[in-house]
C-alpha positions, 0 to 999 in steps of 0.5 A: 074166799077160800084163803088157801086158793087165794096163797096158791094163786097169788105164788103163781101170779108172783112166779109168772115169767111171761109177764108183760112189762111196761115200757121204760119211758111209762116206769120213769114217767111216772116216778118223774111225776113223783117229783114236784120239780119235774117241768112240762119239758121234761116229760115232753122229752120223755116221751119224745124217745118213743116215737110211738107211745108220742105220736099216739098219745098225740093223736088222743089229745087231737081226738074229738073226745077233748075237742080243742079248736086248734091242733096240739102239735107237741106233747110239750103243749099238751101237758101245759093244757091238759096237765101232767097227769092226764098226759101220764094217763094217755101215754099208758092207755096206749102202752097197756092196750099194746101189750095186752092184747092177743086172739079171741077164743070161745072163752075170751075176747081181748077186743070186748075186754078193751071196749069194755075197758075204755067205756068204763074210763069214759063213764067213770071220769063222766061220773066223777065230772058230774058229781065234781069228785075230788077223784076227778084227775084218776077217774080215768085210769082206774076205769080203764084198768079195773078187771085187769085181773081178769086179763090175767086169768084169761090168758095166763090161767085158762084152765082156771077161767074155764072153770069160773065161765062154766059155773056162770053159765050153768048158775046165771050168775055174775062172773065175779060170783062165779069165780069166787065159788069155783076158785075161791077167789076173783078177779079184783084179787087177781088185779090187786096182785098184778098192779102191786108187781107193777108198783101202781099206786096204792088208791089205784091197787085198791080200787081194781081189788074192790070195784066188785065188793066196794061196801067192804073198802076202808080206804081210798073209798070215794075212789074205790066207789066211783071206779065201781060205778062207772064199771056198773054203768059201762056194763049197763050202756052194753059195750064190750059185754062177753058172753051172758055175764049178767050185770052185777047190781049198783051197790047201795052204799055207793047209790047212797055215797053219791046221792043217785037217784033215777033221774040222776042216772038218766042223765048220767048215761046220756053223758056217758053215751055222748062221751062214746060218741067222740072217742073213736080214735080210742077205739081205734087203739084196740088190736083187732085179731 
């Protein structure tokens, strides 16, 4: 990538004043699970001072994609069934895609972006249950927030993201191979850059800047492989697909990681379509504009 481009774009990301942040009660929630003394109750009582991030998350807790007998009424009660992280993960999938958000034009959709989000969450916990991943309890949210760079350059560099969109409709190439040849950089640059001012933790960081380039990964590889995959497969199951980005191949090495053969995959994607099948009230938090 052209090292110049990349120091000019990174200052502009560093110098965005429009940012979006997230809401206090996400920051202190997750340097609360930093601290092995924290209880269920206290980060029930976290949440509990924003009503909206509460009853939201709630209502993914009840949703059929989890599908438990009886009703969790409390996000006290959630934490001790599902545990501390995936309660985290819930309460910033709804702050995320708040405050993310915005009107479609030719060139972007903020509706596709996040459909295309949560099939990869979706995909990339399927994946990582199937496999028995020790990457299990993250799979989530490194689906969810993988091309959140490309967020960023839609709405904030427009011109920049016009140019990339342009070389891929004139070569019929990747996006992502766009980008790189029109800007000299991608948009997992772009996300590194965003998510490290957002002090997300560094597997995290590194999966968004690789789940395009994963062979040249040298830590947090399981992880960085398995958000890969799972944006694959998101983008084969075609949900949340602009446009005539063309599919970016499995990378072999990751093909080979996980031992994926085409049976395998099959069975993958059937999971993957049933796991869509129920998480409606997930959908159901995309801003329609």
């Amino acid at each position: 990538m052209d090292q110049q481009s990349r120091q000019i774009m990174k200052k502009k990301v560093e110098a965005l004043t429009d940012l979006p942040t997230l809401p206090i009660v996400v920051l202190k929630l997750n340097e609360m699970l930093r601290n092995p003394s924290t209880s269920a109750q206290d980060i029930g009582e976290l949440l509990q001072q924003d009503l909206v991030i509460s009853a939201r998350t709630l209502k993914l807790v009840n949703s059929a994609y989890y599908g438990f007998p009886r009703k969790i009424a409390s996000i006290t009660r959630a934490i001790v069934i599902l545990g501390f992280q995936k309660v985290r993960d819930l309460a910033l999938t709804v702050s995320v895609m708040d405050i993310f958000n915005g009107r479609s034009d030719a060139l972007f959709s903020p509706e596709a972006f996040w459909q295309h989000a949560l099939t990869a969450a979706i995909a990339t916990e399927t994946i990582a249950g199937r496999l028995r991943s020790p990457e299990q309890k993250d799979a989530f949210m490194g689906g969810l927030l993988h091309d959140m760079g490309r967020f960023l350059l839609a709405r904030n560099f427009s011109h920049d993201y016009a140019k990339a969109v342009r070389h891929m409709q004139e070569n019929g190439c990747p996006l992502v191979e766009a980008e790189r040849a029109a800007l000299g950089f991608d948009h997992g640059l772009v996300g590194e850059w965003l998510t490290e001012k957002w002090k997300f933790p560094s597997k995290l960081v590194r999966a968004i800047r690789y789940h395009h380039s994963p062979d040249v990964a040298k830590e947090d590889t399981g992880y960085v492989y398995l958000v890969h995959a799972g944006d694959v497969i998101a983008r084969a199951v075609d949900v949340g697909v602009e446009g005539a980005n063309p599919i970016s191949p499995f990378s072999r090495k990751v093909w080979k990681h996980f031992n994926i053969n085409r049976v395998k995959l099959d069975s993958i994607i059937r999971d993957v379509l049933g796991g869509l099948r129920t998480a409606q009230d997930f959908f159901d938090l995309i801003p329609k504009r």
